[in-house]
C-alpha positions as CSV (number, residue, x, y, z in Angstrom):
1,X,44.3,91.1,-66.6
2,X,46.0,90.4,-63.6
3,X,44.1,93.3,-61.2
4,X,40.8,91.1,-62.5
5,X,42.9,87.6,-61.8
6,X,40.6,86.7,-58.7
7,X,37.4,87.7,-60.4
8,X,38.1,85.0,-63.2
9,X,39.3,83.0,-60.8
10,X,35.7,83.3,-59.2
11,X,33.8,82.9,-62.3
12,X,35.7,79.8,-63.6
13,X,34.9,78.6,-60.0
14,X,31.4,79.4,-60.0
15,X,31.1,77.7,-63.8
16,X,32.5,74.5,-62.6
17,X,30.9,74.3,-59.0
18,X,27.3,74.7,-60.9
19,X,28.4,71.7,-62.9
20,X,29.5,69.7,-60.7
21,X,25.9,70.2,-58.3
22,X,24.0,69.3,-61.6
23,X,26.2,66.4,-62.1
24,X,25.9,65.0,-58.6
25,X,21.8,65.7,-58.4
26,X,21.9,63.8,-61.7
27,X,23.8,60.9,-60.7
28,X,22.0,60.7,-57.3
29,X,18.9,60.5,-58.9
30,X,20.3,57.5,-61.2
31,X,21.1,55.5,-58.8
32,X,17.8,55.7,-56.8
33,X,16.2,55.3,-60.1
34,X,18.8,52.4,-61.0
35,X,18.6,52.7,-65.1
36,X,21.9,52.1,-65.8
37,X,22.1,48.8,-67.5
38,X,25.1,46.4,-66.1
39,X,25.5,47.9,-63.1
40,X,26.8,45.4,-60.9
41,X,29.4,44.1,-62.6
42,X,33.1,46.5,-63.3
43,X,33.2,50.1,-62.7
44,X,29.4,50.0,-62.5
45,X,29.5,48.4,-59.3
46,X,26.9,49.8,-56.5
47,X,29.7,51.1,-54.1
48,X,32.0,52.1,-57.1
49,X,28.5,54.3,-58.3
50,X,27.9,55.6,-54.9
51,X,31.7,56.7,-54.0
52,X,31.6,58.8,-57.5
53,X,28.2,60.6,-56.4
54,X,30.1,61.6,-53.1
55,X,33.5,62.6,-55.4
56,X,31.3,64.8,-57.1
57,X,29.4,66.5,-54.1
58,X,33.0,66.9,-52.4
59,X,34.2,68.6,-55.8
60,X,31.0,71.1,-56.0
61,X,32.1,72.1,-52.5
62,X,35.6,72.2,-53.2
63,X,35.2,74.7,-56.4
64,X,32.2,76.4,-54.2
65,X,34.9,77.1,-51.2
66,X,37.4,78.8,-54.4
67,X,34.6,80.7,-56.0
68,X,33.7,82.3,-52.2
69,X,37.8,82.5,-51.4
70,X,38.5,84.2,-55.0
71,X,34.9,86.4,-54.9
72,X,36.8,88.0,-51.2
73,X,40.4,88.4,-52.8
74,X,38.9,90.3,-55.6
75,X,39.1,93.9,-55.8
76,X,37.1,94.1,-59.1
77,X,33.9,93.9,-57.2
78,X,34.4,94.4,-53.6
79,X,33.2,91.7,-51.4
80,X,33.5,90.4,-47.8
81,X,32.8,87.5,-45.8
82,X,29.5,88.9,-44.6
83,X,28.8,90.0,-48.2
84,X,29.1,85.8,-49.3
85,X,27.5,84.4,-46.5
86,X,24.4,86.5,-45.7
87,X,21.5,87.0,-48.1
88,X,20.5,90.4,-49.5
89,X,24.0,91.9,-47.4
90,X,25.8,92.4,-50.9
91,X,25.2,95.8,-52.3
92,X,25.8,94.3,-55.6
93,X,22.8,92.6,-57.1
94,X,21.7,91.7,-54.2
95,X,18.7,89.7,-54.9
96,X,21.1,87.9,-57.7
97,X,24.2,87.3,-55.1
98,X,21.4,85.8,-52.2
99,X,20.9,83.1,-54.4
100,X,24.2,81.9,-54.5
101,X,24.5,82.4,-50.4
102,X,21.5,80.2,-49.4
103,X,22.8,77.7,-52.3
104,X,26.3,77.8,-50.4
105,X,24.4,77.3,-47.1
106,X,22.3,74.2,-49.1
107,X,25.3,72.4,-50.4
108,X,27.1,73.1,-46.9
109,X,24.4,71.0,-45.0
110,X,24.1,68.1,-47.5
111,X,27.6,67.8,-47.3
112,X,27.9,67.7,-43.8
113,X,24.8,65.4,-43.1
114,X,25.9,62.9,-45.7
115,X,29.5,62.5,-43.9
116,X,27.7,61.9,-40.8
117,X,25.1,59.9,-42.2
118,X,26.0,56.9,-40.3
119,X,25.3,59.1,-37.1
120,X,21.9,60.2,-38.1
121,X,18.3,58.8,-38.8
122,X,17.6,57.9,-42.3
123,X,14.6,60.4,-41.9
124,X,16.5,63.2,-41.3
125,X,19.4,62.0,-43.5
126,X,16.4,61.9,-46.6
127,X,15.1,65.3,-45.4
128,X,18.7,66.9,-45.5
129,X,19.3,65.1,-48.7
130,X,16.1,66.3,-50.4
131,X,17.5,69.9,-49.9
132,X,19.8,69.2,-53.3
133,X,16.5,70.3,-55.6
134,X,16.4,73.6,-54.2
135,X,20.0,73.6,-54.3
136,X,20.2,73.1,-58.1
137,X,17.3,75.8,-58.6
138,X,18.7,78.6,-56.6
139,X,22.5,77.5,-58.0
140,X,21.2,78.1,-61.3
141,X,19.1,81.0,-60.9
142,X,22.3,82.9,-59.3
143,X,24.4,81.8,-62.0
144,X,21.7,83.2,-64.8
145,X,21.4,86.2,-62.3
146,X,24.4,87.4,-61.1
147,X,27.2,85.7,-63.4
148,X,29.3,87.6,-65.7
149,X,28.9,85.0,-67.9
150,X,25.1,84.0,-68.1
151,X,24.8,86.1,-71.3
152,X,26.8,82.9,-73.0
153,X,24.1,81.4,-75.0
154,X,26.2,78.1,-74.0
155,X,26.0,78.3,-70.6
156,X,22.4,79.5,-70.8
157,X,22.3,76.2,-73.0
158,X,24.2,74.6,-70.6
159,X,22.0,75.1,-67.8
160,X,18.8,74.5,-69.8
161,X,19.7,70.9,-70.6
162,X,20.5,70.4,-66.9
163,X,17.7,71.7,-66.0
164,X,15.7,69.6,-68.4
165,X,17.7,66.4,-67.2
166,X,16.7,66.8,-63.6
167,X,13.5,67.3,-64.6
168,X,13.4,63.9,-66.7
169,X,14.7,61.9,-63.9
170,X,12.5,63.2,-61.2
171,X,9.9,62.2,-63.0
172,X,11.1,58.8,-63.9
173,X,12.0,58.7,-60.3
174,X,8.5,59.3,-59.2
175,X,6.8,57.3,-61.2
176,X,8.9,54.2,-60.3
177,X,7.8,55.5,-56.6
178,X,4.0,55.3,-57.7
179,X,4.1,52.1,-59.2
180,X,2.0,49.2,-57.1
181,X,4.6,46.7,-55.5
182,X,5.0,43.7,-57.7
183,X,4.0,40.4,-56.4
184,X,5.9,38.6,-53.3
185,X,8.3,36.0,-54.4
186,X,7.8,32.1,-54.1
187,X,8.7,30.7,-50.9
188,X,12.0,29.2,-50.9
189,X,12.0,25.4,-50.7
190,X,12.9,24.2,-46.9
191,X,15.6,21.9,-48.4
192,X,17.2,24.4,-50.7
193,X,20.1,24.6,-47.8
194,X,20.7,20.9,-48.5
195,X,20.1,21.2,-52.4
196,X,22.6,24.0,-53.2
197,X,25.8,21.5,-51.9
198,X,24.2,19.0,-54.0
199,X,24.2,20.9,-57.0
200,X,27.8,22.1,-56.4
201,X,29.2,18.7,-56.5
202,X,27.4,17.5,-59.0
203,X,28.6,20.4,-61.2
204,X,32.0,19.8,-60.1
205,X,32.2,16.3,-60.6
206,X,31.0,16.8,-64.4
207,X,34.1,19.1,-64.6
């Protein structure tokens, strides 16, 4: 057990860095999607929403930095820097391990581009952003691939229902974007400036 420590430590990692990138792309597309009933009012505030999407992406990076650390302490299967962060340089499963790489070097960007979103274009920003589908595909692929553990009908179970979920709401999310633009509202009455004062002293004088 404790000559294989770091290559639990890695898998445990891997395990909870997988669900945490399925959580975020889930709750990213959510709020774009806004079907969450009562959301401006509590907890499910807009910024209180938002901050919890970034939690989560800083998380998935966080457990993806120990599953890379732990997969290089390891002496169970022998890897090294180059091995984790270029594609098809692992001699084990190499196909299997590249699709964990260019998901590390996925997550990496979106993480970086959304701390400097203020800095960028909205364009590029969206473009970046848009990287977290392939992200979640190849994420997943590796851990069916190369994971000790993808022979757990759970975790197969696990990533089936994720994968079904960001499915659903990319399709909710896209039909919301084909939908004709509803009608522009009413003009606002000139005097509504000099009405809403009104109103407010009328309702405080019935108090």
């Amino acid at each position: 057990m404790t000559g294989q420590l770091w290559w639990y430590v890695a898998r445990a990692a891997g395990i909870v860095s997988w669900a945490l990138v399925a959580i975020s792309v889930c709750w990213g597309l959510l709020l774009a999607g806004r079907p969450i009933p009562g959301r401006s009012v509590g907890w499910a505030r807009p910024h209180r929403l938002l901050d919890l999407h970034r939690y989560l992406g800083a998380l998935a990076v966080l457990f993806t930095g120990i599953h890379v650390g732990a997969l290089i302490a390891d002496s169970y299967v022998h890897f090294d820097v180059v091995d984790v962060l270029v594609p098809f340089a692992s001699s084990w499963r190499p196909g299997a391990v590249a699709w964990g790489v260019v998901a590390v070097w996925l997550l990496a960007a979106i993480e970086l581009t959304s701390l400097a979103k203020r800095l960028l274009p909205p364009r590029v920003w969206h473009a970046v952003h848009l990287a977290s589908y392939p992200l979640f595909a190849m994420a997943t692929t590796h851990g069916l691939t190369a994971g000790s553990d993808a022979v757990n009908p759970l975790l197969r179970l696990a990533m089936v229902a994720a994968g079904s979920a960001v499915v659903g709401l990319t399709v909710y999310r896209v039909g919301q974007l084909s939908r004709p633009a509803g009608p522009a509202p009413d003009r606002v009455p000139a005097d509504l400036p000099a009405r809403v004062p009104a109103d407010a002293e009328l309702e405080a004088a019935g108090r």
